[in-house]
PyMOL Python script that loads the backbone (N, CA, C, O; Angstrom):
from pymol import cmd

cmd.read_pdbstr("""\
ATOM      1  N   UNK A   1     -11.585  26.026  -6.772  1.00  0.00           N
ATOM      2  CA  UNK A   1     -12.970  26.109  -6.277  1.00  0.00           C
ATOM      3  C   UNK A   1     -13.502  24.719  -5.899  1.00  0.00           C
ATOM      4  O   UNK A   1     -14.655  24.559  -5.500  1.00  0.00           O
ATOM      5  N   UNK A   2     -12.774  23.898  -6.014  1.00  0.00           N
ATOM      6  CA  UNK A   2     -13.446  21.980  -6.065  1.00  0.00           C
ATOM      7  C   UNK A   2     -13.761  21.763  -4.718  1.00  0.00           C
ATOM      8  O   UNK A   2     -14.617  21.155  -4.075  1.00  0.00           O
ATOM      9  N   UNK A   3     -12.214  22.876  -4.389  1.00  0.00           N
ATOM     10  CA  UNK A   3     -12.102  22.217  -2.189  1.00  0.00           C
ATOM     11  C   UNK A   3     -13.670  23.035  -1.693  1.00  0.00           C
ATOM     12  O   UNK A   3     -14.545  22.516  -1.000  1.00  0.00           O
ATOM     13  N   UNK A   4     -13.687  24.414  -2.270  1.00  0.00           N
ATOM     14  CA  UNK A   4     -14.650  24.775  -1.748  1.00  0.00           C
ATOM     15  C   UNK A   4     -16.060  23.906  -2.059  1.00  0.00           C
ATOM     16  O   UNK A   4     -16.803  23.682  -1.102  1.00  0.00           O
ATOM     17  N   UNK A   5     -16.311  23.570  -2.976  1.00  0.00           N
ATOM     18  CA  UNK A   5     -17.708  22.602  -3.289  1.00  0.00           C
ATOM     19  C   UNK A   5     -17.306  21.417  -2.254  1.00  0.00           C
ATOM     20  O   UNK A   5     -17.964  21.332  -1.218  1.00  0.00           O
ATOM     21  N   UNK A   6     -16.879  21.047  -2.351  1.00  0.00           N
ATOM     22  CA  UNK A   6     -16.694  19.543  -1.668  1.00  0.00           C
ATOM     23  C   UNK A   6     -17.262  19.980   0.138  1.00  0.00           C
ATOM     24  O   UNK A   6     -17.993  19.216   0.768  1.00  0.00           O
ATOM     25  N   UNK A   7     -16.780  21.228   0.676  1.00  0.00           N
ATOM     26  CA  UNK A   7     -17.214  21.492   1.918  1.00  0.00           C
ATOM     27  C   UNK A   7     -18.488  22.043   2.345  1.00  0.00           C
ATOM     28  O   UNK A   7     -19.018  21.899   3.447  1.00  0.00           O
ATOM     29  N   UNK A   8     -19.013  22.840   1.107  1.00  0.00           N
ATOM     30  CA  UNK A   8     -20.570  23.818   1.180  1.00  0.00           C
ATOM     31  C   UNK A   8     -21.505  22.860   1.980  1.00  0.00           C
ATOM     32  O   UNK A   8     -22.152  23.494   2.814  1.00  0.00           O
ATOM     33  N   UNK A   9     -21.781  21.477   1.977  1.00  0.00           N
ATOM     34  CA  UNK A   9     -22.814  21.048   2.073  1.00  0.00           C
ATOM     35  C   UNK A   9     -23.035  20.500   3.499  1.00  0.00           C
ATOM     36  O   UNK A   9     -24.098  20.127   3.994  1.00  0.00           O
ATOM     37  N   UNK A  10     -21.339  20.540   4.265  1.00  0.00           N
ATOM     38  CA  UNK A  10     -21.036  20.688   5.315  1.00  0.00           C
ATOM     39  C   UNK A  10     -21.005  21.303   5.801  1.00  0.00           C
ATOM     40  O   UNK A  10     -21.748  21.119   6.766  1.00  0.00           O
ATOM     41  N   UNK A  11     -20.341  22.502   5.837  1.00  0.00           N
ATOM     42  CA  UNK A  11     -19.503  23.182   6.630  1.00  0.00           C
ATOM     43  C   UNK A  11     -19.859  24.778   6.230  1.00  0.00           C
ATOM     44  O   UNK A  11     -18.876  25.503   6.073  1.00  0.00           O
ATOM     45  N   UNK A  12     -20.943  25.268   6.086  1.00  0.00           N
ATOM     46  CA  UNK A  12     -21.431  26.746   5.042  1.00  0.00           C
ATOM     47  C   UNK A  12     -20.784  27.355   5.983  1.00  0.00           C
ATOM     48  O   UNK A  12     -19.613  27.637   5.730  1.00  0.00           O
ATOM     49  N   UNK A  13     -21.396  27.771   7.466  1.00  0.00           N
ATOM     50  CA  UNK A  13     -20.856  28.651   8.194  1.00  0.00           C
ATOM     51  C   UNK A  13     -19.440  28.884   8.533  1.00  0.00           C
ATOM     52  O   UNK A  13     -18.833  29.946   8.675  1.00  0.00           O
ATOM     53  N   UNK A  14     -19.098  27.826   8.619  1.00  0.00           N
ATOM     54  CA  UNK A  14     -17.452  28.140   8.465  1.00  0.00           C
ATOM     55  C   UNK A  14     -16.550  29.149   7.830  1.00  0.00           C
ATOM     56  O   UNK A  14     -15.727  29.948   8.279  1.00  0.00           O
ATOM     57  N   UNK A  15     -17.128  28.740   6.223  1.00  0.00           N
ATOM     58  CA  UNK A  15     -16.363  29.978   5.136  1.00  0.00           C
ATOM     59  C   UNK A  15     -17.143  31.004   5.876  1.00  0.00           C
ATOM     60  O   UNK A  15     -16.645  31.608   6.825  1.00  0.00           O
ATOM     61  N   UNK A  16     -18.218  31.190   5.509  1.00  0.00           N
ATOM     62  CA  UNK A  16     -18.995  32.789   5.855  1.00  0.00           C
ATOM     63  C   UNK A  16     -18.026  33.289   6.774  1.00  0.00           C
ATOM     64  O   UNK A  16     -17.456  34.306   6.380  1.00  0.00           O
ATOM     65  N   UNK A  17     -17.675  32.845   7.913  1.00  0.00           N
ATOM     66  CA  UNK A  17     -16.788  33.893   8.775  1.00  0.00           C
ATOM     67  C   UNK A  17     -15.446  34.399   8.392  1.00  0.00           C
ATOM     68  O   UNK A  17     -14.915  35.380   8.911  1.00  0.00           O
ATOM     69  N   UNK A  18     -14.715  33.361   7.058  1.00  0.00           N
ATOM     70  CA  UNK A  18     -13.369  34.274   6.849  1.00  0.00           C
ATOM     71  C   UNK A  18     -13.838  35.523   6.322  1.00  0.00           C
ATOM     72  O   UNK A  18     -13.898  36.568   6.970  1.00  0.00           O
ATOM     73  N   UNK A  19     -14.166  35.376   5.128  1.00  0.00           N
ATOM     74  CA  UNK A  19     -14.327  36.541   4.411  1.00  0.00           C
ATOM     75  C   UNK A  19     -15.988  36.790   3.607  1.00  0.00           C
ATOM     76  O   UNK A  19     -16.798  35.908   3.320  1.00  0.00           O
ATOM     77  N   UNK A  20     -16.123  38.366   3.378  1.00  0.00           N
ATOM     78  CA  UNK A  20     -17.462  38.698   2.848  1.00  0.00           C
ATOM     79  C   UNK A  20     -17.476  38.073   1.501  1.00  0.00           C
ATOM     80  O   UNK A  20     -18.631  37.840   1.144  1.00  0.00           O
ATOM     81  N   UNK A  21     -16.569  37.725   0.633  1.00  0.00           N
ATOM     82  CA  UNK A  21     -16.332  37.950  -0.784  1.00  0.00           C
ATOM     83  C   UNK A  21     -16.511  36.343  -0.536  1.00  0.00           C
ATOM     84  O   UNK A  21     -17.233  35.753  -1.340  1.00  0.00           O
ATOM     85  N   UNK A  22     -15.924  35.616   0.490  1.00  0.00           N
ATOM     86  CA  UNK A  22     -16.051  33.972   0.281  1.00  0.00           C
ATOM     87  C   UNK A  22     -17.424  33.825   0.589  1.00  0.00           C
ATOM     88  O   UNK A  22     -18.159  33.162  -0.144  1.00  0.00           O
ATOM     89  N   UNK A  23     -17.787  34.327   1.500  1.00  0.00           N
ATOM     90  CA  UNK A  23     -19.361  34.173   1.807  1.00  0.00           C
ATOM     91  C   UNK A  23     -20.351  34.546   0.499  1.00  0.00           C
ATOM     92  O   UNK A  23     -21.484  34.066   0.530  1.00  0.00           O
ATOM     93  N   UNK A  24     -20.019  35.279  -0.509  1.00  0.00           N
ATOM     94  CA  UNK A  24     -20.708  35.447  -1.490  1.00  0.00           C
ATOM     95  C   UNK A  24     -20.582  34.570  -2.380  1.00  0.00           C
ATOM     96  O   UNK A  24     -21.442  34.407  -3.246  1.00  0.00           O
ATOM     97  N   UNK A  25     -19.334  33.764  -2.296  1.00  0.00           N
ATOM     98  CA  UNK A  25     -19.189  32.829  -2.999  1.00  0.00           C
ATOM     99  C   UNK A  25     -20.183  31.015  -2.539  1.00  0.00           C
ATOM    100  O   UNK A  25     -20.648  30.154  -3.287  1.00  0.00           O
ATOM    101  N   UNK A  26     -20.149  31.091  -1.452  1.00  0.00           N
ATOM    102  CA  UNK A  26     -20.654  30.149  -0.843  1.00  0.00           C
ATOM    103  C   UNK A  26     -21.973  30.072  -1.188  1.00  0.00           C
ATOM    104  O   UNK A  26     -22.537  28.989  -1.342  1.00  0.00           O
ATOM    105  N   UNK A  27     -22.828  31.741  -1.402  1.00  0.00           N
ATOM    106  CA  UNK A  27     -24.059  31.608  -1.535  1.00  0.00           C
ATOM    107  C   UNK A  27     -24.742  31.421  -3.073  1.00  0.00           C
ATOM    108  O   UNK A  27     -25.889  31.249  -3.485  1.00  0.00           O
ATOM    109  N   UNK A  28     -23.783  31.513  -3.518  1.00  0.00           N
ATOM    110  CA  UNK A  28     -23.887  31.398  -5.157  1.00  0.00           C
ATOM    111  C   UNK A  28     -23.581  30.506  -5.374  1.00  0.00           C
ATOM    112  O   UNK A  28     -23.938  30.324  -6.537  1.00  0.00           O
ATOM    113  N   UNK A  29     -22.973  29.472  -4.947  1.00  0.00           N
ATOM    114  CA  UNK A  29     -22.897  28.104  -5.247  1.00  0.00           C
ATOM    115  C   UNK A  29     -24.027  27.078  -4.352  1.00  0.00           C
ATOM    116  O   UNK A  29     -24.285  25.944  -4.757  1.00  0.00           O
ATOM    117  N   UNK A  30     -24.533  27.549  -3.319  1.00  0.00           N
ATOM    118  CA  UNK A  30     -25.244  27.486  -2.942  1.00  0.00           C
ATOM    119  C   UNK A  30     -27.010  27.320  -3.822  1.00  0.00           C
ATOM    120  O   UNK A  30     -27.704  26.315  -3.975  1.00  0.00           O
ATOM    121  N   UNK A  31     -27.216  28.548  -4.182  1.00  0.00           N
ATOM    122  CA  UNK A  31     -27.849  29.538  -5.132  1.00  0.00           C
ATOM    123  C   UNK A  31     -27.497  28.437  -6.416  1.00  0.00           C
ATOM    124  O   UNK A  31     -28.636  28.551  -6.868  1.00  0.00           O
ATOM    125  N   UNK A  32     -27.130  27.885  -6.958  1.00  0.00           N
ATOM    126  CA  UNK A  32     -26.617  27.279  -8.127  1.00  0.00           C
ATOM    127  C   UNK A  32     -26.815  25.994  -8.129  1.00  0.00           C
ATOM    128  O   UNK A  32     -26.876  25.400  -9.206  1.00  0.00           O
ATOM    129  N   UNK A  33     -26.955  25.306  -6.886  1.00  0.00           N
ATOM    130  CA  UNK A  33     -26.857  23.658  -6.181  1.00  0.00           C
ATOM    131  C   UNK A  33     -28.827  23.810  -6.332  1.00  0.00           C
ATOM    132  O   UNK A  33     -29.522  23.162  -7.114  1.00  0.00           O
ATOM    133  N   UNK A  34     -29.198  24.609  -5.561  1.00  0.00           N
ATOM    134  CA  UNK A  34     -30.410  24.527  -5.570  1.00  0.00           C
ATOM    135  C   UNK A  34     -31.575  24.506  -6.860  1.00  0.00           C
ATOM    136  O   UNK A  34     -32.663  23.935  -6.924  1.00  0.00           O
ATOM    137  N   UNK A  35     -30.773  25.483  -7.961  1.00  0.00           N
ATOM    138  CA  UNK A  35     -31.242  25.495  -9.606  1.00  0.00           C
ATOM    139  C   UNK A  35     -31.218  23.996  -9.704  1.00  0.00           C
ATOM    140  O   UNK A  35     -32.217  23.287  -9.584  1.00  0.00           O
ATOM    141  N   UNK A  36     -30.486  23.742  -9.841  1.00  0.00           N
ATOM    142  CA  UNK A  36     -30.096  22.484 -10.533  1.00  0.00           C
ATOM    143  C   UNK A  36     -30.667  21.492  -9.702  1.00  0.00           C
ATOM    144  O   UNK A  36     -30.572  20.428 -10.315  1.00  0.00           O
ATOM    145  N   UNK A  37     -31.182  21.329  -8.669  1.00  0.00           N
ATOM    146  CA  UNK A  37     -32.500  19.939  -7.598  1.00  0.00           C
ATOM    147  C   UNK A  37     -33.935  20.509  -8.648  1.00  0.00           C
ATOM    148  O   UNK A  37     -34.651  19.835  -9.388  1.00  0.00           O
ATOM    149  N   UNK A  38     -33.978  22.195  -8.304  1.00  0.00           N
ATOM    150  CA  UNK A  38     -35.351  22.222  -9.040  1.00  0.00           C
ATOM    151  C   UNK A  38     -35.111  22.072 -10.824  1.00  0.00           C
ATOM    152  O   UNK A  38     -36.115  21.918 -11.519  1.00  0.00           O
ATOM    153  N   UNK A  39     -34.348  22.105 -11.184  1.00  0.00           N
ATOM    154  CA  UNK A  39     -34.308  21.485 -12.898  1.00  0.00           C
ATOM    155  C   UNK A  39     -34.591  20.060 -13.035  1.00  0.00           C
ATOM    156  O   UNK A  39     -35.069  19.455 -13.994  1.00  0.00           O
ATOM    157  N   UNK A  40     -34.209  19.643 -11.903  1.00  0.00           N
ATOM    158  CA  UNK A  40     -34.190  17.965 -11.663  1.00  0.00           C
ATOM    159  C   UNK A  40     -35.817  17.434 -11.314  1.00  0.00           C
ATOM    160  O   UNK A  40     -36.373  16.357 -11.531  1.00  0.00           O
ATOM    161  N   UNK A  41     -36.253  18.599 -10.730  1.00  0.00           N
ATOM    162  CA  UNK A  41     -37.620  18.003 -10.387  1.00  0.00           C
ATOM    163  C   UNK A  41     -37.673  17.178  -8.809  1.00  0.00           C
ATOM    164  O   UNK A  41     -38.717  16.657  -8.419  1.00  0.00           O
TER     165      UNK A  41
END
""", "prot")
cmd.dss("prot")
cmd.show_as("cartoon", "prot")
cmd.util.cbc("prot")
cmd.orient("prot")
């Protein structure tokens, strides 16, 4: 999952087009990146 983090912040649309299941993944890490700015303040 590292390769995938390392690209999200680049490249989102990319994954979204292989697959539905990667795209859900993208958005939940996504979804997860964003918790953690607003925990940060």
């Amino acid at each position: 999952m590292k390769w995938l983090k390392l690209f999200i912040p680049h490249q989102p649309i990319r994954y979204k087009l292989l697959t539905p299941k990667l795209d859900l993944i993208v958005k939940w890490e996504i979804f997860n990146k964003i918790n953690q700015f607003d925990e940060l303040g």
